[in-house]
MDAnalysis code that builds the backbone (N, CA, C; Angstrom):
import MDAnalysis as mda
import numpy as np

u = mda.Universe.empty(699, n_residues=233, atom_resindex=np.repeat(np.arange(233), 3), trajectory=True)
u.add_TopologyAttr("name", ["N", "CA", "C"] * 233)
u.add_TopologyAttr("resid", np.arange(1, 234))
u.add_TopologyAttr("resname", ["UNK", "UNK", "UNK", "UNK", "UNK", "UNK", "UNK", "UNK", "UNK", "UNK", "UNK", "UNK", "UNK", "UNK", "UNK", "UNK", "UNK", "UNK", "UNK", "UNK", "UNK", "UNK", "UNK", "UNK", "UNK", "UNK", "UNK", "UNK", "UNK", "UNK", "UNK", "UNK", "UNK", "UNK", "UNK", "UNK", "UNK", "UNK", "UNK", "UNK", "UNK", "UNK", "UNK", "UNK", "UNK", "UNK", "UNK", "UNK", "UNK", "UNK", "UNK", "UNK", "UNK", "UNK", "UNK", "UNK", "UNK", "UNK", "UNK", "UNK", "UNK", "UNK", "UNK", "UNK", "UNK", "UNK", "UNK", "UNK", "UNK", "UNK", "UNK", "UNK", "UNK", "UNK", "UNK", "UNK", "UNK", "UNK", "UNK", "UNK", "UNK", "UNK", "UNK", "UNK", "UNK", "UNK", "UNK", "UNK", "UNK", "UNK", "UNK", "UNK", "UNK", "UNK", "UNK", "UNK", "UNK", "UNK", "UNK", "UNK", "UNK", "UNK", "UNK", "UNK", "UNK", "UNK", "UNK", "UNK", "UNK", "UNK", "UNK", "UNK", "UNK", "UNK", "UNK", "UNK", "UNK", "UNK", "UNK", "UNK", "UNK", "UNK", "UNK", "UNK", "UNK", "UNK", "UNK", "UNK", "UNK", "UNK", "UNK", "UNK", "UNK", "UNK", "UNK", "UNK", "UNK", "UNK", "UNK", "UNK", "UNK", "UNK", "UNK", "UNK", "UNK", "UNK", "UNK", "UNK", "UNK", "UNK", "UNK", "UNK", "UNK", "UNK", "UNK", "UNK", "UNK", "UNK", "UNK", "UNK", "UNK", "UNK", "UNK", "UNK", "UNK", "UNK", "UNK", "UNK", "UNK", "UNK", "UNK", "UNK", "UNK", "UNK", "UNK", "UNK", "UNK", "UNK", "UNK", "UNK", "UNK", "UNK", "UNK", "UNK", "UNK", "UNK", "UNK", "UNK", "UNK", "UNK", "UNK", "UNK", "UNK", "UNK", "UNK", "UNK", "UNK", "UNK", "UNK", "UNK", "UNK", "UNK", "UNK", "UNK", "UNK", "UNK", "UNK", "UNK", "UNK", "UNK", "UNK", "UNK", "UNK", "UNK", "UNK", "UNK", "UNK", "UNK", "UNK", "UNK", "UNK", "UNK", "UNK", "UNK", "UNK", "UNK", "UNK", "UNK", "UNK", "UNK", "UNK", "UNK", "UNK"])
u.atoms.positions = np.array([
    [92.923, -42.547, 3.983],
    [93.243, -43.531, 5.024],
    [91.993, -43.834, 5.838],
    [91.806, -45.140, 5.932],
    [90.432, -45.484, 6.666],
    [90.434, -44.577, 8.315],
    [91.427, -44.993, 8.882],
    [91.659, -44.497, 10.230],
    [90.568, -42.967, 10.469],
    [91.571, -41.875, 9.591],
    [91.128, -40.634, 9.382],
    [89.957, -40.443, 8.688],
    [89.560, -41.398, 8.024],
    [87.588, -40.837, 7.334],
    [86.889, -41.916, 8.859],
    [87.719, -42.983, 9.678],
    [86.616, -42.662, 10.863],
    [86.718, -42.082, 11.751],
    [87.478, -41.408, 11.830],
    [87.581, -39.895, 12.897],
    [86.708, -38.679, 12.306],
    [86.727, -38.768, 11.186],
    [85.619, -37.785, 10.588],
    [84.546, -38.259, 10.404],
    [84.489, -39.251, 10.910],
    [82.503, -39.860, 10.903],
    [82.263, -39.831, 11.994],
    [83.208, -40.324, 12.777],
    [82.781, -40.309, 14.120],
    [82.373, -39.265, 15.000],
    [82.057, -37.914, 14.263],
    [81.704, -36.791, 15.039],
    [80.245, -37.001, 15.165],
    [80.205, -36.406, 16.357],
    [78.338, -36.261, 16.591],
    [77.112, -35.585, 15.561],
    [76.585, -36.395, 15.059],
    [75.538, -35.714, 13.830],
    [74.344, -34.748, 14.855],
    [74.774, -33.907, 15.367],
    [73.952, -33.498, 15.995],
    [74.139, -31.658, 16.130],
    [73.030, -30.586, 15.621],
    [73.460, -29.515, 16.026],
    [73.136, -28.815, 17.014],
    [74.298, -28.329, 17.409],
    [75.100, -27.909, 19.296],
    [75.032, -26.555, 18.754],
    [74.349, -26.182, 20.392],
    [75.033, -24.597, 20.697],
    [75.791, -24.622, 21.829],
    [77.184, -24.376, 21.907],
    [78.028, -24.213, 22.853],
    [78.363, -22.817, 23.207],
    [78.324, -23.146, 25.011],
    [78.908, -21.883, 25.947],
    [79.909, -22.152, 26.303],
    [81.386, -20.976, 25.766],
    [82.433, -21.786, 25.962],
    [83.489, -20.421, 26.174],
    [84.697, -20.586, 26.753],
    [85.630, -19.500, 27.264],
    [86.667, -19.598, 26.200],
    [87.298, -18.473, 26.178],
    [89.075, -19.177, 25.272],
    [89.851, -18.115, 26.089],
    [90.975, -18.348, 26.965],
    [92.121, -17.644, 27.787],
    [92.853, -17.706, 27.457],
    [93.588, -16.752, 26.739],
    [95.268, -16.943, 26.358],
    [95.959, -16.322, 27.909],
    [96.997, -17.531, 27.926],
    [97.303, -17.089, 29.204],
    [99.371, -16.691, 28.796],
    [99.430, -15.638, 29.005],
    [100.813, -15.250, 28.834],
    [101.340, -14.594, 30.501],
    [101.844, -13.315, 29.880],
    [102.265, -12.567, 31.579],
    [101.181, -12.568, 32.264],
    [100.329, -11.788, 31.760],
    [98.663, -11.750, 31.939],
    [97.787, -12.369, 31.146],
    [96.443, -13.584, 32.011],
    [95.614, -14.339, 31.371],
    [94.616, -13.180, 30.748],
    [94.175, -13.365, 29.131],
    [93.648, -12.411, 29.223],
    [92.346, -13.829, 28.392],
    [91.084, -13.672, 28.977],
    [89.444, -14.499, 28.972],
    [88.469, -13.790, 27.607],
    [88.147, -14.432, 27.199],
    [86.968, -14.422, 26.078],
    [85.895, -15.179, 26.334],
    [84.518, -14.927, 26.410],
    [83.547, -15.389, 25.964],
    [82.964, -15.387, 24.909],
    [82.087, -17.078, 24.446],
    [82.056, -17.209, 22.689],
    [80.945, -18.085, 23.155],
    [79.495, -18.064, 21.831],
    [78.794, -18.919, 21.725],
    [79.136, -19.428, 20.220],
    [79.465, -20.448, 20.512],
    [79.889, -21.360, 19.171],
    [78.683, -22.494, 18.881],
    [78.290, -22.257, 17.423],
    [77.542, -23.116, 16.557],
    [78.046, -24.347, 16.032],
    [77.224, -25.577, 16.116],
    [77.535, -26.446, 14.562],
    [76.674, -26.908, 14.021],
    [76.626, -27.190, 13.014],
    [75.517, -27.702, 12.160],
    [74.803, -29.354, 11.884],
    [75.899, -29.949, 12.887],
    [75.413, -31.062, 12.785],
    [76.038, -32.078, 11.700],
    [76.620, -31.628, 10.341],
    [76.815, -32.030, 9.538],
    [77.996, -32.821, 9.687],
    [78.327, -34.434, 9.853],
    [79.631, -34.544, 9.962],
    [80.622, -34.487, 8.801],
    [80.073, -34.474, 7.518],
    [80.740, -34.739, 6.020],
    [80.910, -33.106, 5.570],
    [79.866, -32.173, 6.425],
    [80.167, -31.173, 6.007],
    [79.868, -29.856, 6.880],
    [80.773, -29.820, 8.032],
    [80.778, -29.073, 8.991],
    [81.215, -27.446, 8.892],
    [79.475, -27.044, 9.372],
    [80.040, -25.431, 9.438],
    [80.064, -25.301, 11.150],
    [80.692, -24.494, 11.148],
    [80.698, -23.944, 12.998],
    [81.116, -22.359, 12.926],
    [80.049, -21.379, 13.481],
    [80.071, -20.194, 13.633],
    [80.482, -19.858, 15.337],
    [81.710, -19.150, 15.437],
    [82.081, -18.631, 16.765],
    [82.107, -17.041, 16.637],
    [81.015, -16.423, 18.258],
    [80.889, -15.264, 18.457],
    [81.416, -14.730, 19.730],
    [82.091, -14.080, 19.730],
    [82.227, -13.610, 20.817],
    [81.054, -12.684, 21.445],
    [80.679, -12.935, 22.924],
    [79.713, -12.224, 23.836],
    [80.328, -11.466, 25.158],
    [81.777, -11.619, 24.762],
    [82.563, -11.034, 26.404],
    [83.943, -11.148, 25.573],
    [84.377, -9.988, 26.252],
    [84.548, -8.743, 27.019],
    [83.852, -7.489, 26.001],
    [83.384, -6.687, 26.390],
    [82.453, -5.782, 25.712],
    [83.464, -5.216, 24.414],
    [84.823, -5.115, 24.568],
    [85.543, -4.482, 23.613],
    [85.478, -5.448, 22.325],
    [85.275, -6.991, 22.531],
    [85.408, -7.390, 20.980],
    [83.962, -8.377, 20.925],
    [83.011, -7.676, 21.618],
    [81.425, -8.124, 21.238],
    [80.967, -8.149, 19.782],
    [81.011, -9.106, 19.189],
    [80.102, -8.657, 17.807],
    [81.090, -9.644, 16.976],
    [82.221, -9.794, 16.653],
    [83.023, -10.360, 16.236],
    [82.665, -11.569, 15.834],
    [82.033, -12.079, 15.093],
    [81.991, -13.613, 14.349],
    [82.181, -14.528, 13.229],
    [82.494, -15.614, 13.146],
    [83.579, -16.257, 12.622],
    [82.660, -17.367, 11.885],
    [82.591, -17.534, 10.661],
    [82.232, -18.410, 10.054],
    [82.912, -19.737, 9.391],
    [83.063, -20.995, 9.743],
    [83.727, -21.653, 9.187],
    [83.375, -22.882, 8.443],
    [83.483, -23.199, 6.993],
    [82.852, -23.963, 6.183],
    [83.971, -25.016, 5.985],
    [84.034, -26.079, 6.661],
    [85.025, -27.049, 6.457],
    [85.193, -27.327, 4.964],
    [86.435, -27.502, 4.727],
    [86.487, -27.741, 3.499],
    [86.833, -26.656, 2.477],
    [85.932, -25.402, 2.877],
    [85.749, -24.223, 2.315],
    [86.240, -23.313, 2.417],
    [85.259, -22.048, 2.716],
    [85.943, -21.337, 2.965],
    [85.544, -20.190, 4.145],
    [86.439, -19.242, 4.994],
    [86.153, -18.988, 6.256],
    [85.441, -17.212, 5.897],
    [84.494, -17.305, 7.176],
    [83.908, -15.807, 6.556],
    [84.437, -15.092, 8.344],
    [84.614, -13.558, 8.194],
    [84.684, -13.532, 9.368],
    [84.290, -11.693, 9.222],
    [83.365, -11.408, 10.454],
    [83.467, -9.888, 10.659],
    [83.634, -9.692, 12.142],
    [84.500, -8.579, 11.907],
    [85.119, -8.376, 13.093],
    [84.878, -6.766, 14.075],
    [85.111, -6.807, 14.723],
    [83.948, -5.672, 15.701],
    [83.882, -4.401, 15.162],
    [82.631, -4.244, 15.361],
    [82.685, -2.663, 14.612],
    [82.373, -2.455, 12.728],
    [82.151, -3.934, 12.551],
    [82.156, -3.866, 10.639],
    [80.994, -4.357, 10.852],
    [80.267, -3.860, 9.909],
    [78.518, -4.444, 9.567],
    [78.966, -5.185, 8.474],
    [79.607, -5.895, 7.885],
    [79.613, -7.032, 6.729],
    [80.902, -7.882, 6.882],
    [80.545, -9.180, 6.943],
    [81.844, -9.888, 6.627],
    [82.884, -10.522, 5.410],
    [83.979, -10.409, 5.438],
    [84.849, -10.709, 4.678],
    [84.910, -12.069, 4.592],
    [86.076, -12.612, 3.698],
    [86.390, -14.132, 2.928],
    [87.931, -14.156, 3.477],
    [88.103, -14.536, 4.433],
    [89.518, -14.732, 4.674],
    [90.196, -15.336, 3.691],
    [91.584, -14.624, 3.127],
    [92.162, -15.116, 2.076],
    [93.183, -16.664, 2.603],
    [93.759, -17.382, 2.174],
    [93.927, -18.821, 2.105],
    [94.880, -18.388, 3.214],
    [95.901, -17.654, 2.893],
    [97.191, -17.285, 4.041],
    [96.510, -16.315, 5.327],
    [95.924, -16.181, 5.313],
    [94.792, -15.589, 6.829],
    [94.733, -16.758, 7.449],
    [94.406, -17.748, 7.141],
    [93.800, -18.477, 8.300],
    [94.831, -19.047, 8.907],
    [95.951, -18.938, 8.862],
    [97.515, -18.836, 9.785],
    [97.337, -17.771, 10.694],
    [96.504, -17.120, 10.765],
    [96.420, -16.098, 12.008],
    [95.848, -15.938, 13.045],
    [96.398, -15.381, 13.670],
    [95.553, -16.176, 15.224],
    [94.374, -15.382, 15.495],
    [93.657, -16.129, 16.223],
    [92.445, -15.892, 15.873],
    [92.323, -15.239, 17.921],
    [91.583, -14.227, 17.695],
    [91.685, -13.043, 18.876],
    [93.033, -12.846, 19.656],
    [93.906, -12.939, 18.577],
    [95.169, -12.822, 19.108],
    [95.944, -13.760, 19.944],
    [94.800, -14.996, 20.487],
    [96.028, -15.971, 20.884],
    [96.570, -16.852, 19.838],
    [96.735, -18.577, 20.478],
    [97.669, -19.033, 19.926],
    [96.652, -20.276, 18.501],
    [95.695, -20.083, 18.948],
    [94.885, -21.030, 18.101],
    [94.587, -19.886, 16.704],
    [95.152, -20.278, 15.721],
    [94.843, -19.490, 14.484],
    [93.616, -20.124, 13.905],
    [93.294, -19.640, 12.919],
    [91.747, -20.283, 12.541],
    [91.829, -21.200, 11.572],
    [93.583, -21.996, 10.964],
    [92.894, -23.359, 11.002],
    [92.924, -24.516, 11.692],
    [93.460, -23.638, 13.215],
    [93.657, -24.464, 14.021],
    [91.987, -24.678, 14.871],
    [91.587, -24.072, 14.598],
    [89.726, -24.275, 15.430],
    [89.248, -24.716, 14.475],
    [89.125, -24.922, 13.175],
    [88.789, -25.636, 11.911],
    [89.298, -27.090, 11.866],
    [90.735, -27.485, 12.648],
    [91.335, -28.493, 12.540],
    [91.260, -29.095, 11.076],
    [92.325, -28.207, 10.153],
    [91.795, -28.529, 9.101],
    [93.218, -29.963, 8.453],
    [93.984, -30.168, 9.383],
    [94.764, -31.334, 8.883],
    [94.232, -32.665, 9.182],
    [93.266, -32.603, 9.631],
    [92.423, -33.480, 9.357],
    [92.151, -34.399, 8.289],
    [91.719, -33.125, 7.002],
    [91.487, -33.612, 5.992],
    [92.611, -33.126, 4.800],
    [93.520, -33.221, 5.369],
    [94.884, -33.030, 4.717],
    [95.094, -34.171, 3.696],
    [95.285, -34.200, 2.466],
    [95.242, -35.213, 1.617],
    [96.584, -36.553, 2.130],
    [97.462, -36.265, 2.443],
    [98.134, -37.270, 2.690],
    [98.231, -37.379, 4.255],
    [97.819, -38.675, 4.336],
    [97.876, -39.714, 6.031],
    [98.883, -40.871, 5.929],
    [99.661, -40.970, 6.591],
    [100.921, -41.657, 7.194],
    [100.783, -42.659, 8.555],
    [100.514, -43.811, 8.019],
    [100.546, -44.283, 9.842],
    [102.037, -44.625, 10.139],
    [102.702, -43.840, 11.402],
    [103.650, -44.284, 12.106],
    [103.849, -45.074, 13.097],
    [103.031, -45.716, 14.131],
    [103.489, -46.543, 14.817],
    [102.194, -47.043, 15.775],
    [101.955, -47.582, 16.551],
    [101.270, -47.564, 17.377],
    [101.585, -47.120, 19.241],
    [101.337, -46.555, 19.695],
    [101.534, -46.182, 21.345],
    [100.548, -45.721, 22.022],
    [101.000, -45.491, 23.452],
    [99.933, -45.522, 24.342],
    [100.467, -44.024, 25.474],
    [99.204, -43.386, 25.189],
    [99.729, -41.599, 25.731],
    [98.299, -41.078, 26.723],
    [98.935, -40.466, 27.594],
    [97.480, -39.428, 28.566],
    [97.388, -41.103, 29.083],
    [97.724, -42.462, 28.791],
    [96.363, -43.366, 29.171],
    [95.300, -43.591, 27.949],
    [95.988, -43.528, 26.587],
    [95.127, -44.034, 26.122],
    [96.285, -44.700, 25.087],
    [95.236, -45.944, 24.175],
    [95.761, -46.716, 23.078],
    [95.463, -45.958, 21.835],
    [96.637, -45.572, 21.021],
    [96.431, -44.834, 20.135],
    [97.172, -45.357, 18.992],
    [97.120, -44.759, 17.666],
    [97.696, -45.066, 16.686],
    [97.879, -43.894, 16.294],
    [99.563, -44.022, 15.722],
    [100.152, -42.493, 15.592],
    [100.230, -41.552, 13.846],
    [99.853, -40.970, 13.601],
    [98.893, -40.446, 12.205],
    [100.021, -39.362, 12.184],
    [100.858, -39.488, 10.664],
    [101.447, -38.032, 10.074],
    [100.682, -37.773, 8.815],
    [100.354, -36.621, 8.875],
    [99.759, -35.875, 7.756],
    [100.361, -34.365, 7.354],
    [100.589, -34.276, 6.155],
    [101.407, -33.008, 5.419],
    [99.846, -32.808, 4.527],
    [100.258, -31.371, 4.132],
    [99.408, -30.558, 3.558],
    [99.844, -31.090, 1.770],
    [98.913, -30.522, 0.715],
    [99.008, -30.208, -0.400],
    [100.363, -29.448, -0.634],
    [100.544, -29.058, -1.676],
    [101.806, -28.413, -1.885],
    [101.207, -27.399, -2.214],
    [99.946, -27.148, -2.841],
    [99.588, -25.422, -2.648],
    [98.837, -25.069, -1.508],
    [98.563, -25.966, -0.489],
    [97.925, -25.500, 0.938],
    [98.505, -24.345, 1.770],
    [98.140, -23.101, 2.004],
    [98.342, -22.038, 2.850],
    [98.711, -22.566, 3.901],
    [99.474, -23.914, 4.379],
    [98.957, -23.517, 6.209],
    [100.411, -22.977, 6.782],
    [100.566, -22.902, 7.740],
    [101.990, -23.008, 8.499],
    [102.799, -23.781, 8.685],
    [102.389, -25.237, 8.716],
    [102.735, -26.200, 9.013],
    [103.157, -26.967, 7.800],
    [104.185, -27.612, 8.241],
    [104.890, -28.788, 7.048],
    [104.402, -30.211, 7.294],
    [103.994, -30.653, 8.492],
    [103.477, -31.775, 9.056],
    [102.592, -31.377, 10.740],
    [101.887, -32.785, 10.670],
    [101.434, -32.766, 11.681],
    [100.874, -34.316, 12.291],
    [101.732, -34.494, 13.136],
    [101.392, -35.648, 14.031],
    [99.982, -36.045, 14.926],
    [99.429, -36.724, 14.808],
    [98.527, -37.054, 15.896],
    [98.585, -38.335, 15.982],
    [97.675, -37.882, 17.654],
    [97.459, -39.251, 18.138],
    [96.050, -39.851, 18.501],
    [95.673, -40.708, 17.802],
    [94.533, -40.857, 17.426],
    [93.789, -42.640, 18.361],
    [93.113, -41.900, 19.725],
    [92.710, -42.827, 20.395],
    [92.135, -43.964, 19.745],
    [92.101, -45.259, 19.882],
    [91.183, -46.820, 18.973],
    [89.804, -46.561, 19.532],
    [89.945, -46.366, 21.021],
    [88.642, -46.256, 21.521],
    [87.401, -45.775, 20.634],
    [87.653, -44.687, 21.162],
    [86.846, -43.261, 20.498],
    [86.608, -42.628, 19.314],
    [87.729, -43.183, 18.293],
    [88.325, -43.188, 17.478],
    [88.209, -41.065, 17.374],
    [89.286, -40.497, 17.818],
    [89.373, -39.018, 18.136],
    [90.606, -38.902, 17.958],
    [91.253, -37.455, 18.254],
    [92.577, -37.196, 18.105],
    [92.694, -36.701, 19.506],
    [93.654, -36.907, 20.290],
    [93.686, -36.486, 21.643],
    [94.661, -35.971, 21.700],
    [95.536, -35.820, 20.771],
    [97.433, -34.910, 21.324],
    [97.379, -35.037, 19.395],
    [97.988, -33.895, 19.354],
    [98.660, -33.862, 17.745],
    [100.012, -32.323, 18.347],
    [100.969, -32.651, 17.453],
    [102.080, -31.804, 17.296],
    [102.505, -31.357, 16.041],
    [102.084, -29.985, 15.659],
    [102.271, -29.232, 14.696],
    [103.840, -28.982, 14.344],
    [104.303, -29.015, 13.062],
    [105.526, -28.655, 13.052],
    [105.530, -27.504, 11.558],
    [106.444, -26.549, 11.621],
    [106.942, -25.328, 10.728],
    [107.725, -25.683, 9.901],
    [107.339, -24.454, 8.790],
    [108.355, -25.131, 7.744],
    [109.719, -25.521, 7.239],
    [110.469, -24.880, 8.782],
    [111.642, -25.725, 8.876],
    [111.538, -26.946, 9.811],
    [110.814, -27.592, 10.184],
    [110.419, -28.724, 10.534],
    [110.611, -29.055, 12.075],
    [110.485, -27.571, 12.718],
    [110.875, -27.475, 13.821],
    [109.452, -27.088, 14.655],
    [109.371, -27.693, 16.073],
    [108.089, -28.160, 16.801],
    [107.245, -26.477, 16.377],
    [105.976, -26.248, 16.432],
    [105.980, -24.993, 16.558],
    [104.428, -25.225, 17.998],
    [103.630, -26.329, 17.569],
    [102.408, -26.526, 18.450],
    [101.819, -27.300, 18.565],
    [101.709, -27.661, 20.609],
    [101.477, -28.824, 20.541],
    [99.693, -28.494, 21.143],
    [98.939, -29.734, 20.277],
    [97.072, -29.701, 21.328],
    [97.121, -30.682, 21.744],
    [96.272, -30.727, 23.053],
    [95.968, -31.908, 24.277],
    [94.890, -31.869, 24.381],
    [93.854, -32.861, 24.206],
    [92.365, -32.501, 24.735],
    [92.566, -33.065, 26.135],
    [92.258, -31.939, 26.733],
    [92.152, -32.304, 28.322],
    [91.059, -32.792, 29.115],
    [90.004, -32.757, 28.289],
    [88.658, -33.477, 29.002],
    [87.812, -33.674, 27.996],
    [86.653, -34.619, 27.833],
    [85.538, -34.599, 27.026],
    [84.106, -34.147, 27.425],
    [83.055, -34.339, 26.842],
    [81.908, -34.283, 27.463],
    [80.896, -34.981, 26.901],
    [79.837, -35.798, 27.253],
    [79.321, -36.854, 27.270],
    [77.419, -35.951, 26.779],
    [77.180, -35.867, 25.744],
    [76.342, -35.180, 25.209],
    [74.853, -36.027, 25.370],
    [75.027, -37.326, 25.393],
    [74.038, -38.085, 25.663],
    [73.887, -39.491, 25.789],
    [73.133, -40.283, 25.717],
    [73.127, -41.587, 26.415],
    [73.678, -42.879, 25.221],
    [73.410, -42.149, 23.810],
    [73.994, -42.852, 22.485],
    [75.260, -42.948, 22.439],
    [76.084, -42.206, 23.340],
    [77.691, -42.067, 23.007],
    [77.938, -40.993, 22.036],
    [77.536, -40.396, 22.441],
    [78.264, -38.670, 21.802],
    [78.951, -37.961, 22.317],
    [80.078, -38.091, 22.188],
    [80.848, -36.717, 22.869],
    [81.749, -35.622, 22.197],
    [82.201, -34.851, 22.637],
    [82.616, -34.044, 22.104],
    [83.622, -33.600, 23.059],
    [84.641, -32.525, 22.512],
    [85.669, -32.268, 23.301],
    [85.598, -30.825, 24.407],
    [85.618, -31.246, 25.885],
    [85.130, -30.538, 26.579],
    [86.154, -29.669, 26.870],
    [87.550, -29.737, 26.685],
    [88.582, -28.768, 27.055],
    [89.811, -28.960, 25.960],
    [90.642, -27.843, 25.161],
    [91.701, -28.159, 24.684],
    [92.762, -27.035, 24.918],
    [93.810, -27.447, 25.306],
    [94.830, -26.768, 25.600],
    [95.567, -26.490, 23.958],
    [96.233, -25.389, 23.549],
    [97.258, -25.235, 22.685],
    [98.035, -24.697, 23.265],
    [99.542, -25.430, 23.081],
    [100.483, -24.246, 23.230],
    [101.416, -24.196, 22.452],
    [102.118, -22.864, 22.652],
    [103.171, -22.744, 20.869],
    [104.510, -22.875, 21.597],
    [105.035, -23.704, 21.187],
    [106.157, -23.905, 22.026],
    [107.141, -22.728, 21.590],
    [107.075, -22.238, 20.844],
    [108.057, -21.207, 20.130],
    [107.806, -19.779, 20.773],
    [106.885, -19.426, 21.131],
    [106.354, -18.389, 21.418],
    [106.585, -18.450, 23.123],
    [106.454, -19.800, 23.570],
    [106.244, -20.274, 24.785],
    [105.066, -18.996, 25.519],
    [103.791, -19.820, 24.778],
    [102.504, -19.154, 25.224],
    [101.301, -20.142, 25.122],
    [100.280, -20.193, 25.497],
    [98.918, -20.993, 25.574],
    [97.869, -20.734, 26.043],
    [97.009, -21.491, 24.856],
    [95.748, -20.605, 24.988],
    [94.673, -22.270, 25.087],
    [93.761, -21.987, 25.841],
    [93.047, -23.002, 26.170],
    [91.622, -22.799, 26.116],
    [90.818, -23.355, 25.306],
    [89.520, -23.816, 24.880],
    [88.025, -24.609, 25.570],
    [87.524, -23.669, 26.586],
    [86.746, -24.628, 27.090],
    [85.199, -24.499, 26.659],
    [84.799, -25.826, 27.116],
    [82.774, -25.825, 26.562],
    [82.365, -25.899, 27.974],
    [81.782, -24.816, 28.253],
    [81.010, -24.549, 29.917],
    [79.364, -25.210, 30.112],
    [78.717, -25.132, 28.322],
    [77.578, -25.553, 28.545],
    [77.713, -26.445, 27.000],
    [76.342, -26.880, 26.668],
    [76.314, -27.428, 25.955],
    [74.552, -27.460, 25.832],
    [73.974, -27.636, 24.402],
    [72.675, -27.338, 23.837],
    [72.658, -28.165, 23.000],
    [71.694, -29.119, 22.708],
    [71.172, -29.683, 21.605],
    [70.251, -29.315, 21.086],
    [69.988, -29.572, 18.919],
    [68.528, -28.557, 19.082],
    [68.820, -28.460, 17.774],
    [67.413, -28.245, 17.325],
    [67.487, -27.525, 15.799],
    [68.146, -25.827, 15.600],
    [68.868, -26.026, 14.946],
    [69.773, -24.360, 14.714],
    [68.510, -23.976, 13.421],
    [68.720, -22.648, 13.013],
    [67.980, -22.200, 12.010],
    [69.398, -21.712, 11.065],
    [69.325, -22.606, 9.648],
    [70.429, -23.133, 8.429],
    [70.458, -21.904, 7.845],
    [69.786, -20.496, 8.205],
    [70.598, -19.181, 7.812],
    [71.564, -19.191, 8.907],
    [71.668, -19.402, 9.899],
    [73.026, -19.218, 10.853],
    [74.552, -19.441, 10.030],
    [74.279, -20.872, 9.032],
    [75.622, -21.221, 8.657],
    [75.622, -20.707, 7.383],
    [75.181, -19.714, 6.673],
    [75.129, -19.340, 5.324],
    [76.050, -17.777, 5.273],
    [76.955, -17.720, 4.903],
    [77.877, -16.732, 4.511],
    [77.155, -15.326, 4.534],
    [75.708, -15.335, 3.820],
    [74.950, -14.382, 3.332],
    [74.788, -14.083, 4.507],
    [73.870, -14.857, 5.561],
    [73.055, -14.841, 6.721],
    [73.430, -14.526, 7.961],
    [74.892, -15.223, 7.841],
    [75.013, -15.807, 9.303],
    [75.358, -14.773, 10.349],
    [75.759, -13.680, 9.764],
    [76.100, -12.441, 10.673],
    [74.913, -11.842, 11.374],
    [73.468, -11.658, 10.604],
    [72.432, -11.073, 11.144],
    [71.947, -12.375, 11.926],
    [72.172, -13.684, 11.783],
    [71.269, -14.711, 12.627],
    [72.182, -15.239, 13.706],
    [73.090, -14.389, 13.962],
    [74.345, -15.297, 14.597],
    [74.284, -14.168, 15.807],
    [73.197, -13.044, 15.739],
    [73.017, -11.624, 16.486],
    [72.172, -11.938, 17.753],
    [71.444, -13.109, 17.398],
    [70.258, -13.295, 18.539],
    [70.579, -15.133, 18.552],
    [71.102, -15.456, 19.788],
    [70.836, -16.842, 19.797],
    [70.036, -17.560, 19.629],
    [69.793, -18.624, 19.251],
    [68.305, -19.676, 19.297],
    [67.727, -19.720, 21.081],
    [66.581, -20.238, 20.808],
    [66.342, -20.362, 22.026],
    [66.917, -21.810, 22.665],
    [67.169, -22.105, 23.882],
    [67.720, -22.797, 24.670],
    [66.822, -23.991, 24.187],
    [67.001, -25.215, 23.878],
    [66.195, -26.066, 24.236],
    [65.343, -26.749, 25.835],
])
């Protein structure tokens, strides 16, 4: 569907180092700090997330090869694993965003559906259903978005389970304005699981432009180069 390959162009060709929080907030909010990578690539996006806070799950990082496939080691392991296809339904530091929900991988879900056109948050959107493959691992049986004309972005999508019942809804709650060309990127996203009735929210505190060094995104590499940040531009 044209719509959806320009939402996937339309990402910033540019590689970011982001300073960014994730709070699952239940009885008790419980805070993470993460420096998250991307590569710049919009046709073929890797993004490595590390956690740097709270000292108990320091070290922990997450490799993700759009398209591909996810590498992840987790605190306390000197080598990382290949998350198997039904892993990445799992939530990822225990809140509500599982890891192919930070991958946003219905994205490139083979079948796109346009349903209607409307106008949500304040914006003009066109409304996008997409279902998975029939051998796709995910959780989900469908997934709705809503896909601003402007910007051409997804600003609200609603996940549904495989009995076709709501399970999670995302809101991007703010953007951020990367530079004077019109680049932005998404500066805050809320998830919440309506089922669980819990939410966990996604923010970018800083933001870096800059050459990354391309062992960062390499499966082999990325754990020992993902140990020492780049320098700041």
């Amino acid at each position: 569907m044209d719509i959806m390959r320009r939402v996937l162009a339309n990402r910033p060709a540019l590689s970011l180092w982001l300073e960014a929080d994730l709070t699952i907030q239940r009885r008790t909010a419980t805070r993470y700090d993460l420096n998250i990578f991307l590569n710049g690539d919009p046709h073929k996006l890797r993004t490595v997330y590390r956690v740097t806070d709270p000292e108990e799950a320091v070290g922990m990082t997450v490799l993700m090869i759009e398209g591909g496939d996810t590498w992840l080691c987790e605190k306390g392991k000197d080598e990382p694993r290949k998350l198997a296809p039904v892993e990445r339904a799992t939530p990822f530091l225990g809140g509500d965003f599982a890891y192919e929900d930070l991958e946003l991988a219905f994205l490139r879900w083979p079948s796109h559906k346009f349903v209607r056109e409307s106008r949500r948050l304040g914006f003009d959107c066109w409304v996008i259903e997409s279902t998975p493959a029939a051998v796709a691992a995910s959780q989900y049986s469908r997934v709705l978005m809503w896909v601003d004309k402007k910007y051409m972005a997804v600003v609200i999508a609603e996940a549904y389970d495989a009995k076709n019942k709501l399970l999670k809804n995302f809101e991007v709650k703010s953007v951020r304005k990367l530079d004077e060309k019109g680049h932005y990127i998404v500066g805050q996203i809320a998830l919440e699981n309506v089922q669980k009735k819990s939410r966990t929210v996604l923010r970018i505190r800083e933001d870096h432009a800059g050459p990354l060094d391309p062992a960062l995104f390499a499966p082999e590499t990325f754990l020992k180069n993902s140990a020492t940040p780049p320098t700041k531009p």
